[in-house]
MOPAC internal coordinates of N, CA, C and O (Angstrom, degrees):
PM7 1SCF
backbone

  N    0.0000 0     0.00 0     0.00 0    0    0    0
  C    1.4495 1     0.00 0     0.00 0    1    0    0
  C    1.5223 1   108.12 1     0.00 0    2    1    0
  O    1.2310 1   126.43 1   -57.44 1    3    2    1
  N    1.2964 1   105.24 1   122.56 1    3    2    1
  C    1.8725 1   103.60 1   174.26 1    5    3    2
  C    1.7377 1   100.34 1   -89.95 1    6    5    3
  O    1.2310 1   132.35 1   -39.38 1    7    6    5
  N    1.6505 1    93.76 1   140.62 1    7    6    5
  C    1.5603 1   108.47 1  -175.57 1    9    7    6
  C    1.8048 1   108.18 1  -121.03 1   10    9    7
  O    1.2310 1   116.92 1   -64.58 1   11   10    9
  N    1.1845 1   123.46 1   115.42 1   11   10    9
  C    1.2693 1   128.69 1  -152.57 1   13   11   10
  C    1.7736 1   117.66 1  -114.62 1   14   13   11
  O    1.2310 1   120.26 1   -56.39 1   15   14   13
  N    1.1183 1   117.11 1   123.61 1   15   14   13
  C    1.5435 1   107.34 1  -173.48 1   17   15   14
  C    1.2657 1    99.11 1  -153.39 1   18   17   15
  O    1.2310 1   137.04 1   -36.41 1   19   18   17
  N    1.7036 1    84.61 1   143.59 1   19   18   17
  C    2.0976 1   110.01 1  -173.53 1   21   19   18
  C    1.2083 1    90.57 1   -78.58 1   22   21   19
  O    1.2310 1   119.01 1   -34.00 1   23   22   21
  N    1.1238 1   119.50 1   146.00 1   23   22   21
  C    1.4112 1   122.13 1   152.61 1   25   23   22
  C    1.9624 1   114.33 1  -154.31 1   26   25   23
  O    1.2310 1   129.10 1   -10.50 1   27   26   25
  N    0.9997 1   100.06 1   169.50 1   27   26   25
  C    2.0234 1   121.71 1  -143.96 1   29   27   26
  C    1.1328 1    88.39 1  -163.80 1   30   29   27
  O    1.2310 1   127.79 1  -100.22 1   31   30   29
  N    1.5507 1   102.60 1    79.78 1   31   30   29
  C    1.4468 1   128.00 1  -174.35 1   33   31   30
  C    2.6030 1    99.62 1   -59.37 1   34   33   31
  O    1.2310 1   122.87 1   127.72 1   35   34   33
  N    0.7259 1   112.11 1   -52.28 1   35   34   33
  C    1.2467 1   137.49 1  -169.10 1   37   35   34
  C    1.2510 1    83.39 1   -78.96 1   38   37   35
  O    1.2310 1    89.68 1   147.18 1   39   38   37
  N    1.1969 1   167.48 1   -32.82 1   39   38   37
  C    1.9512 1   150.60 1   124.37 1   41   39   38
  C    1.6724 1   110.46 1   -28.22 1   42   41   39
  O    1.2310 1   118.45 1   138.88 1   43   42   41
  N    1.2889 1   120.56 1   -41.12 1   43   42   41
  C    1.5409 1   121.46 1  -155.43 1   45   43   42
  C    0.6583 1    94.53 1   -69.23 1   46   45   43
  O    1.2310 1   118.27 1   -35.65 1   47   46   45
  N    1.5279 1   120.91 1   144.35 1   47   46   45
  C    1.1799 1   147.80 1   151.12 1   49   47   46
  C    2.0426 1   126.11 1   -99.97 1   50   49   47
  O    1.2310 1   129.99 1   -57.95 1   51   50   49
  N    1.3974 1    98.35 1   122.05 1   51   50   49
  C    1.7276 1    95.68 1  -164.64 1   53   51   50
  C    1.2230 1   123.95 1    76.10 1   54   53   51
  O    1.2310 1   127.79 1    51.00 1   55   54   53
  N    0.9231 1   102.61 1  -129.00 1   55   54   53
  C    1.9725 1   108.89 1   170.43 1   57   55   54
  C    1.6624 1   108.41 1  -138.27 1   58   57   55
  O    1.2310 1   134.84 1  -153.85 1   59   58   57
  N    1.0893 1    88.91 1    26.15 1   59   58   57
  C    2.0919 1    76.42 1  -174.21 1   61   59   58
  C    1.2231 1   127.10 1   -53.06 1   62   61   59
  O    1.2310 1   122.52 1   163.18 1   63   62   61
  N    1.6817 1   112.78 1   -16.82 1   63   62   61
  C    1.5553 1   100.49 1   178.43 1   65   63   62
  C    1.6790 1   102.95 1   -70.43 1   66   65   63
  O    1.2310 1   123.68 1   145.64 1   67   66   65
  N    1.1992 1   110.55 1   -34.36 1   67   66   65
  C    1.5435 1   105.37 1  -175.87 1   69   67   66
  C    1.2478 1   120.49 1   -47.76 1   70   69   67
  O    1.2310 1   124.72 1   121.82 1   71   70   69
  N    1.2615 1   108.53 1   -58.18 1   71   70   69
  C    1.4073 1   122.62 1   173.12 1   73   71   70
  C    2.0550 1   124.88 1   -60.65 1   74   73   71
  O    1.2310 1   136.61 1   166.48 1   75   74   73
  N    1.2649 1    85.45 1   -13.52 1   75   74   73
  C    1.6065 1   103.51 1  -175.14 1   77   75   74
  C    2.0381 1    75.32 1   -89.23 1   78   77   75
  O    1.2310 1   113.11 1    87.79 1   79   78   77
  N    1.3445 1   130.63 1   -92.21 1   79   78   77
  C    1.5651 1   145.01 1  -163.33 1   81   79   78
  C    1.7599 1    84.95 1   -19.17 1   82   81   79
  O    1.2310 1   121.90 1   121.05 1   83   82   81
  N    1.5379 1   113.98 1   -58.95 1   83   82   81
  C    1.6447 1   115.80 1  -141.45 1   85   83   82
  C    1.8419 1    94.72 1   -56.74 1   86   85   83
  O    1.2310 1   128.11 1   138.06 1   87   86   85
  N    1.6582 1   101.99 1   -41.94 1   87   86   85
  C    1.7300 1   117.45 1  -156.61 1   89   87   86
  C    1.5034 1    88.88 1   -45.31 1   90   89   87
  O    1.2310 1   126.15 1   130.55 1   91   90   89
  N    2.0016 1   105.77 1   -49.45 1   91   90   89
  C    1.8638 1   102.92 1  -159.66 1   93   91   90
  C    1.3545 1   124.69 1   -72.40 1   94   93   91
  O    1.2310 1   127.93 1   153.77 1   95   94   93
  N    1.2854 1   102.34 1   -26.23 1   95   94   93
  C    1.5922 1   129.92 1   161.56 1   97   95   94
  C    1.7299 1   115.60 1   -50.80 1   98   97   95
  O    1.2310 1   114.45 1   137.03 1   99   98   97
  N    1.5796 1   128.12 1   -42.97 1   99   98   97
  C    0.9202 1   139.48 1   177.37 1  101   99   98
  C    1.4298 1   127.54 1   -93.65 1  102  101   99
  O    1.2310 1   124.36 1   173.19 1  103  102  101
  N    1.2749 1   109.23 1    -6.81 1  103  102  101
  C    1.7141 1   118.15 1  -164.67 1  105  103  102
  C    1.3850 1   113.03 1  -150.86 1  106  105  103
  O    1.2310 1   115.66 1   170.78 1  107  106  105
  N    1.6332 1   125.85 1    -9.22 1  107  106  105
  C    1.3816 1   132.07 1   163.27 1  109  107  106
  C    1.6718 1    88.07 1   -77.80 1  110  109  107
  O    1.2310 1   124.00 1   -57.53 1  111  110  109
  N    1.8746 1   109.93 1   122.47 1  111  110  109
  C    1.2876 1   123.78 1   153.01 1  113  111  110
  C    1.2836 1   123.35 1   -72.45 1  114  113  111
  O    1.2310 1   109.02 1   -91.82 1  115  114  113
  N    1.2956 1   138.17 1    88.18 1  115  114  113
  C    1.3019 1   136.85 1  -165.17 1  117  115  114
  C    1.6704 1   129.27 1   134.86 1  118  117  115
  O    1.2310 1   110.83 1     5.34 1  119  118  117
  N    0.9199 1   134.85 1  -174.66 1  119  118  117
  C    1.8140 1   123.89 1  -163.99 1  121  119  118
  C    1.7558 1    96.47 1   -91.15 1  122  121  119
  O    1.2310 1   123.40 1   -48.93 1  123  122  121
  N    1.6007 1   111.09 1   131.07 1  123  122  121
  C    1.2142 1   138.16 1  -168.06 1  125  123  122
  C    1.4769 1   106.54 1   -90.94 1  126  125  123
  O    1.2310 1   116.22 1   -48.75 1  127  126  125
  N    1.3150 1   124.79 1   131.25 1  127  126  125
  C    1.9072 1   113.69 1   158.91 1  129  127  126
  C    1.4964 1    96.12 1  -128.37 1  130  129  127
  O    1.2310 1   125.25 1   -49.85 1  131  130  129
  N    1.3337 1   107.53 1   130.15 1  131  130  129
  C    1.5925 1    98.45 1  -176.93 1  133  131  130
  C    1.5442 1   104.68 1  -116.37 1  134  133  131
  O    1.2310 1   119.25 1   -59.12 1  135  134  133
  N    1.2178 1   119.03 1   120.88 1  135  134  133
  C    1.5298 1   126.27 1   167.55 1  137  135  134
  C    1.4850 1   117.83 1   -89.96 1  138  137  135
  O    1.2310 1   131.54 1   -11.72 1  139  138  137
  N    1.0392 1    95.33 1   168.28 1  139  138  137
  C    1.6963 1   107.05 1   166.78 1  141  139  138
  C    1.6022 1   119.30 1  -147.97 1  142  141  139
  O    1.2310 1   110.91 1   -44.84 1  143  142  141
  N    1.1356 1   134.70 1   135.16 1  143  142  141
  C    1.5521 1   113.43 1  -173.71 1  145  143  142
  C    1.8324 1    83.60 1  -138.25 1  146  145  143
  O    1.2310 1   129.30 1   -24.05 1  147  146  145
  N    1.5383 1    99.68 1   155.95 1  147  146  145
  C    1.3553 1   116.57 1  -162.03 1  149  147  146
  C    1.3730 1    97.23 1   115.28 1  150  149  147
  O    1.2310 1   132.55 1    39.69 1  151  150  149
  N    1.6571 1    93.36 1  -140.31 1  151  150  149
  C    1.2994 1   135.91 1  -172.06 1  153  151  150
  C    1.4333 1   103.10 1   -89.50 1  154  153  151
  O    1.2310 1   124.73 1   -28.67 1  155  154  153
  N    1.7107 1   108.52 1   151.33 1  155  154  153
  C    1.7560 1   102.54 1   179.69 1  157  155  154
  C    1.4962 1   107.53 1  -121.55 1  158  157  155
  O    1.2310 1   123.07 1   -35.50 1  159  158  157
  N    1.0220 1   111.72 1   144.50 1  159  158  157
  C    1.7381 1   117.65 1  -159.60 1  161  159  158
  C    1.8276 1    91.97 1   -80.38 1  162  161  159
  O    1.2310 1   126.36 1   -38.73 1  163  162  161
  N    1.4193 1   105.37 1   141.27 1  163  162  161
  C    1.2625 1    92.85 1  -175.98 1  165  163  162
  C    1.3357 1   147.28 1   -67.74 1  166  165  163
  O    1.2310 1   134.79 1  -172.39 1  167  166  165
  N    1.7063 1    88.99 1     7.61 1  167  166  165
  C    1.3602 1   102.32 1  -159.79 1  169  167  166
  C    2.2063 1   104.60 1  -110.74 1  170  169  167
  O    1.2310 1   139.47 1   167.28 1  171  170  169
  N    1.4996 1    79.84 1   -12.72 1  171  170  169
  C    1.4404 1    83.69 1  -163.67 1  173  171  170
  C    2.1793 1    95.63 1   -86.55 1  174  173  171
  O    1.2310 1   124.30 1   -22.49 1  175  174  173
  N    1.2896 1   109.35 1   157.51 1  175  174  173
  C    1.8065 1   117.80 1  -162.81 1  177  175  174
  C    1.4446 1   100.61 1  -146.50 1  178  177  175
  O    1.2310 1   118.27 1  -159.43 1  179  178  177
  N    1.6126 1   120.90 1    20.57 1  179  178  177
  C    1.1598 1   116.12 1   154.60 1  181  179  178
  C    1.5077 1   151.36 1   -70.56 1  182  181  179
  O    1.2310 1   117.16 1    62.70 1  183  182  181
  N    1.3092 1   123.02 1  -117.30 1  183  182  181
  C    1.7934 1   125.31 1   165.00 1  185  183  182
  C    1.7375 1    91.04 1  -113.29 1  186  185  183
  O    1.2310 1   123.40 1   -65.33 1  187  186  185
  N    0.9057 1   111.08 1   114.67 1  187  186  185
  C    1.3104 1   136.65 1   153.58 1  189  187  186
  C    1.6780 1   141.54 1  -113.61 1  190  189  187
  O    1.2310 1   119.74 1   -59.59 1  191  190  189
  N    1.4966 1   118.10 1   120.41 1  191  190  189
  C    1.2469 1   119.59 1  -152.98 1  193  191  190
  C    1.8920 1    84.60 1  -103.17 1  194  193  191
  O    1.2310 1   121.21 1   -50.27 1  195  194  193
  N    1.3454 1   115.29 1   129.73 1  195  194  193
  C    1.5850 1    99.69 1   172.72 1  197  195  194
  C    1.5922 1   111.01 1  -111.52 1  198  197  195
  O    1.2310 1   124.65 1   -52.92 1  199  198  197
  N    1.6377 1   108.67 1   127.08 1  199  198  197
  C    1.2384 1   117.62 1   159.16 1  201  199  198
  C    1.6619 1   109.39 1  -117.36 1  202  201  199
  O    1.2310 1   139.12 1   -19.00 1  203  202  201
  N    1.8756 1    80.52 1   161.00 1  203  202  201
  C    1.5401 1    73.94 1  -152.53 1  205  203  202
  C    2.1770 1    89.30 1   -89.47 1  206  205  203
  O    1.2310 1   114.48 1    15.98 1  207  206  205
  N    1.0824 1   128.05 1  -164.02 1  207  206  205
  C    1.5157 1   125.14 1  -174.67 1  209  207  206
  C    1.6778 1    96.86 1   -98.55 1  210  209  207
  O    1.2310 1   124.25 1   -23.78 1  211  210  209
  N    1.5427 1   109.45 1   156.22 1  211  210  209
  C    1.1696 1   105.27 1  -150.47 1  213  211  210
  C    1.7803 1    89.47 1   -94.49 1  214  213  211
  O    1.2310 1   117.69 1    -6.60 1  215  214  213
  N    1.5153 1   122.00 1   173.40 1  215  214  213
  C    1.8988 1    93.38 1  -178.43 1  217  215  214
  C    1.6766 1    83.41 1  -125.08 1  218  217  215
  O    1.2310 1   128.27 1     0.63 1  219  218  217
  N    1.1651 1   101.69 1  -179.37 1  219  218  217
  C    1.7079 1   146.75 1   173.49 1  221  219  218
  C    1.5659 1   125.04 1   111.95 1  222  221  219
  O    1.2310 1   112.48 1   -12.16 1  223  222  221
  N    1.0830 1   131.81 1   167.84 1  223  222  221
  C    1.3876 1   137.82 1   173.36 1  225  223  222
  C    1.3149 1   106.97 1   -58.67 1  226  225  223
  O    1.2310 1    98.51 1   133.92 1  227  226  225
  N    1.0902 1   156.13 1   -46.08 1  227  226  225
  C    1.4410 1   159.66 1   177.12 1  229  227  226
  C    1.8597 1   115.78 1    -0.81 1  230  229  227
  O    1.2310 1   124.64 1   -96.07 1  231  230  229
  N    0.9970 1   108.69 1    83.93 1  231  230  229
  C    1.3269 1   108.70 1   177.90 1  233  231  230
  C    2.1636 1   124.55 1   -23.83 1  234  233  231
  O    1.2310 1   134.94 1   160.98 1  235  234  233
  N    1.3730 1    88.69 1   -19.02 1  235  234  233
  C    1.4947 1   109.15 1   165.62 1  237  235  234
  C    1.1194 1   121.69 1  -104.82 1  238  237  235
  O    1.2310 1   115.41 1  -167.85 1  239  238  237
  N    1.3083 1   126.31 1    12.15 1  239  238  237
  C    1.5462 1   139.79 1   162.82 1  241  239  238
  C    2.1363 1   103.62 1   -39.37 1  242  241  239
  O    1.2310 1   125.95 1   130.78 1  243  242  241
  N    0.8792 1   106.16 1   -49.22 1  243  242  241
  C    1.7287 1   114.86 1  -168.28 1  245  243  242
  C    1.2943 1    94.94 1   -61.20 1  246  245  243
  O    1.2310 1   119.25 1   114.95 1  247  246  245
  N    1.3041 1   119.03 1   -65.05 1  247  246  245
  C    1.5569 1   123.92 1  -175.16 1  249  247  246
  C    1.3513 1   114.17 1   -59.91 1  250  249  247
  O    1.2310 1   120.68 1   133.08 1  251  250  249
  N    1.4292 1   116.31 1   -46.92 1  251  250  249
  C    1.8384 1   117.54 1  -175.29 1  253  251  250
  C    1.6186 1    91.27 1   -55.99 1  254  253  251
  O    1.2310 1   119.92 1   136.20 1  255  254  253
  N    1.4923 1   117.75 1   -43.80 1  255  254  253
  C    1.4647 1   114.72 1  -154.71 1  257  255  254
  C    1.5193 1   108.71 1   -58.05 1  258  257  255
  O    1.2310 1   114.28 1   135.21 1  259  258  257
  N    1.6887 1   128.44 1   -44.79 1  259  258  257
  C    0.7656 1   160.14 1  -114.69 1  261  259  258
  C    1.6295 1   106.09 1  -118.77 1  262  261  259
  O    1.2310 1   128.29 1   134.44 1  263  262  261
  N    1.4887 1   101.63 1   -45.56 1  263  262  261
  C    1.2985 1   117.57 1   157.07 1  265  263  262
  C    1.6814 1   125.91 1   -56.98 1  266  265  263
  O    1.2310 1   137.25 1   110.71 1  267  266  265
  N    1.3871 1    84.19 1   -69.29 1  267  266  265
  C    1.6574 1   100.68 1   175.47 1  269  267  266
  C    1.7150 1   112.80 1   -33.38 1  270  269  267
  O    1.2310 1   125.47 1   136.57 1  271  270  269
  N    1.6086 1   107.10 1   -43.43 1  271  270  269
  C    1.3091 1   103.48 1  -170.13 1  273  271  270
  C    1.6332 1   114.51 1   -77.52 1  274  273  271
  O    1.2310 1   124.62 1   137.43 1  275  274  273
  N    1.6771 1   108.74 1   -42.57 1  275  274  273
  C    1.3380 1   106.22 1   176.07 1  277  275  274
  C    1.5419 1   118.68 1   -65.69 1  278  277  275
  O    1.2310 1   113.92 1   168.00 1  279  278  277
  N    1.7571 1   129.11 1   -12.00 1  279  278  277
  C    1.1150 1   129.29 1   156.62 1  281  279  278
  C    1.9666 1   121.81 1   -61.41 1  282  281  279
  O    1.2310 1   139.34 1   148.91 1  283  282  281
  N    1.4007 1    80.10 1   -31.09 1  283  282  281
  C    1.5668 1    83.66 1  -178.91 1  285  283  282
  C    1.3682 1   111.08 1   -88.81 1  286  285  283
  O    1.2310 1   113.28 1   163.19 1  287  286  285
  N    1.3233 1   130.31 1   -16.81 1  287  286  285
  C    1.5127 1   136.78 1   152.29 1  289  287  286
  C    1.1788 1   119.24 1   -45.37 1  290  289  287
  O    1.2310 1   121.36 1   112.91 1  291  290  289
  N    1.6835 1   115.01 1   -67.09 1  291  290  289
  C    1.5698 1   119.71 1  -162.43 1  293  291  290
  C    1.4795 1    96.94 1   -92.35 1  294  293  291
  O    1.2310 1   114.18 1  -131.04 1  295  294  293
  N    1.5065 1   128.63 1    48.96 1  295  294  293
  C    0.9560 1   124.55 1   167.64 1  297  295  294
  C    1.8147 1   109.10 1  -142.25 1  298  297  295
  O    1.2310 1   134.56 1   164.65 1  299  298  297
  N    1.1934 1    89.44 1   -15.35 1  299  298  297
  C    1.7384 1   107.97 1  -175.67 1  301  299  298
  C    1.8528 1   109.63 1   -67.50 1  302  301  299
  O    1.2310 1   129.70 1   -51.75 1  303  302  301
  N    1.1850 1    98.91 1   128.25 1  303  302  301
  C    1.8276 1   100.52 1  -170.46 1  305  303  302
  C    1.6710 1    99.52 1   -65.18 1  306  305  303
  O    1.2310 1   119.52 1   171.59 1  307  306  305
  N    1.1308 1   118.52 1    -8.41 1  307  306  305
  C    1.7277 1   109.77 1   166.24 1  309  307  306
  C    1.0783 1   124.00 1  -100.52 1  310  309  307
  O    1.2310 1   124.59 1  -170.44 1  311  310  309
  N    1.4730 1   108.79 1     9.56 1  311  310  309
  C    1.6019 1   112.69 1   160.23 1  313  311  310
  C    1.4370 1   136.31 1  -101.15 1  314  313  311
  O    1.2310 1   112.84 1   -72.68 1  315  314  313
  N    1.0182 1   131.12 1   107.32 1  315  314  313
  C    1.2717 1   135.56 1  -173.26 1  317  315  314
  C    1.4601 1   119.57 1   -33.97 1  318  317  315
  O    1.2310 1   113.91 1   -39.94 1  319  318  317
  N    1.2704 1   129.13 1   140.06 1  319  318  317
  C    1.7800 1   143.12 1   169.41 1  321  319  318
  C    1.3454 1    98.80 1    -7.97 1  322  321  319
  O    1.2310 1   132.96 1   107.07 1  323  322  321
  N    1.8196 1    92.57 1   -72.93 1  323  322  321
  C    1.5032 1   120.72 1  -162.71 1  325  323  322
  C    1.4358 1   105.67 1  -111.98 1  326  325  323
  O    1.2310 1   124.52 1   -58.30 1  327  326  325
  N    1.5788 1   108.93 1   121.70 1  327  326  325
  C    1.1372 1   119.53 1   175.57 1  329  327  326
  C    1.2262 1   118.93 1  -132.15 1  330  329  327
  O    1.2310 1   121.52 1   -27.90 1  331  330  329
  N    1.6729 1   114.69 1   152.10 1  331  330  329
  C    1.7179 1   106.25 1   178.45 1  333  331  330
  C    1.4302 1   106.98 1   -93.63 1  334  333  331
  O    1.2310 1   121.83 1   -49.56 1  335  334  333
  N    1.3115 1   114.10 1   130.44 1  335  334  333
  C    1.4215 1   121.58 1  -176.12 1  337  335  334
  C    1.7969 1   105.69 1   -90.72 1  338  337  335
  O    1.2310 1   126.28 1   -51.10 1  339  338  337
  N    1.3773 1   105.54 1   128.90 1  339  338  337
  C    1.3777 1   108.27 1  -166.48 1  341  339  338
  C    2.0029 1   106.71 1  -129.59 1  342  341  339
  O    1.2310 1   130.71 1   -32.91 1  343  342  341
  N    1.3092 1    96.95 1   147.09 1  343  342  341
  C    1.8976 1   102.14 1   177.99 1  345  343  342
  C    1.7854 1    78.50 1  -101.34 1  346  345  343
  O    1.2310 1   134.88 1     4.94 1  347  346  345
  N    1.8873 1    88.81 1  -175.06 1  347  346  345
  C    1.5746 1    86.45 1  -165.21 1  349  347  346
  C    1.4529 1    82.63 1  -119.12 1  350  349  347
  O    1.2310 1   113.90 1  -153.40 1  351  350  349
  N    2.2427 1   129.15 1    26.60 1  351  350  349
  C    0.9283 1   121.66 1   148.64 1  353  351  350
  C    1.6592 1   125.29 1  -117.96 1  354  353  351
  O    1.2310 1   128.69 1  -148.35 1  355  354  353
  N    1.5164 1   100.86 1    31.65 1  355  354  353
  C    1.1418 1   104.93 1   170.43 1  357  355  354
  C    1.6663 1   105.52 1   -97.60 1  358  357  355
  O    1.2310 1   116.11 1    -6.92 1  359  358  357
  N    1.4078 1   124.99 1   173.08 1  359  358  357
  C    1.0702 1   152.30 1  -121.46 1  361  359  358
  C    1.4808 1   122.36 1  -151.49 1  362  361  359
  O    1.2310 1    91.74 1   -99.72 1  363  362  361
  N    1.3841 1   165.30 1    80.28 1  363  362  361
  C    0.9527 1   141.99 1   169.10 1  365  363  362
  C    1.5902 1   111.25 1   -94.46 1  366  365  363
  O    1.2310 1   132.48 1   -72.78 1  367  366  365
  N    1.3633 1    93.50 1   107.22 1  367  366  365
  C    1.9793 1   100.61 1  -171.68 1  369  367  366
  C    1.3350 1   110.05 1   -83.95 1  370  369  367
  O    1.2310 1   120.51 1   173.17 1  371  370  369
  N    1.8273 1   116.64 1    -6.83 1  371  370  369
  C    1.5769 1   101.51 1  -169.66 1  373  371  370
  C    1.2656 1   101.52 1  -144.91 1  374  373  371
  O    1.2310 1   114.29 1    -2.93 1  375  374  373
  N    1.3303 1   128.41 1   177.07 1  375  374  373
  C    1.4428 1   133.62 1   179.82 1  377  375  374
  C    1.5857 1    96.45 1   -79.55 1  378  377  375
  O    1.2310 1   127.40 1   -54.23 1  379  378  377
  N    1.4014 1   103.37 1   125.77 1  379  378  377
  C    1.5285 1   126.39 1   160.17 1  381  379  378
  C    1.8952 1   113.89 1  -143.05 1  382  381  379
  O    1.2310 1   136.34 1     2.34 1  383  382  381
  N    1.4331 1    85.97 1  -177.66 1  383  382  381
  C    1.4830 1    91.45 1  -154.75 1  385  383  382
  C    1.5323 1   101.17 1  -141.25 1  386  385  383
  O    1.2310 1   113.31 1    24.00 1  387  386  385
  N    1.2803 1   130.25 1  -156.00 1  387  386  385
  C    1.3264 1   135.58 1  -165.61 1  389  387  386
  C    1.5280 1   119.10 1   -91.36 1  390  389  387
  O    1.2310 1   132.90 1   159.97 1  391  390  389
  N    1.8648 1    92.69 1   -20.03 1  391  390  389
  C    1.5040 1    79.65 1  -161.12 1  393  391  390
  C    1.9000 1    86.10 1  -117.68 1  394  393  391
  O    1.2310 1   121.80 1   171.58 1  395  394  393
  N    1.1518 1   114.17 1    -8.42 1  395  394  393
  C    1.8259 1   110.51 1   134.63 1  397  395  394
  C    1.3977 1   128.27 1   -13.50 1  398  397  395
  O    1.2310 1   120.10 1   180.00 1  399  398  397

């Protein structure tokens, strides 16, 4: 299962995507592809799709940004049909699987 998350490295706060990647890594039952689209954390050396952040003052700047990237994800020929769409403060606390 490929698991996919925007991220706006210069928004993050802490490391949560890490800790968000480690949860899917540890508790998805079954073969993992982990993306990232945006910006790439400097630490992370995986599949990374780069968009760049979208600009203007627009009080919907976060969302256009955010959008823009998961459009440019589920459209990218290295992204799978079906993908799990992930924040980098979500969590997988338990063993699950596909049909979860």
């Amino acid at each position: 299962m490929q698991f996919v998350w925007v991220y706006y490295h210069n928004g993050a706060k802490f490391d949560e995507i890490r800790w968000s990647i480690r949860s899917v890594e540890a508790n998805y039952n079954g073969p993992v592809q982990i993306t990232i689209a945006g910006d790439r954390p400097p630490w992370y050396r995986g599949h990374h799709i780069p968009v760049k952040r979208v600009g203007g003052p627009n009080a919907f700047r976060s969302f256009r940004d955010s959008f823009n990237k998961l459009h440019t994800a589920a459209n990218h020929p290295e992204v799978a049909e079906e993908f799990v769409w992930m924040m980098d403060d979500v969590y997988l606390v338990n063993q699950v699987n596909r049909a979860d």
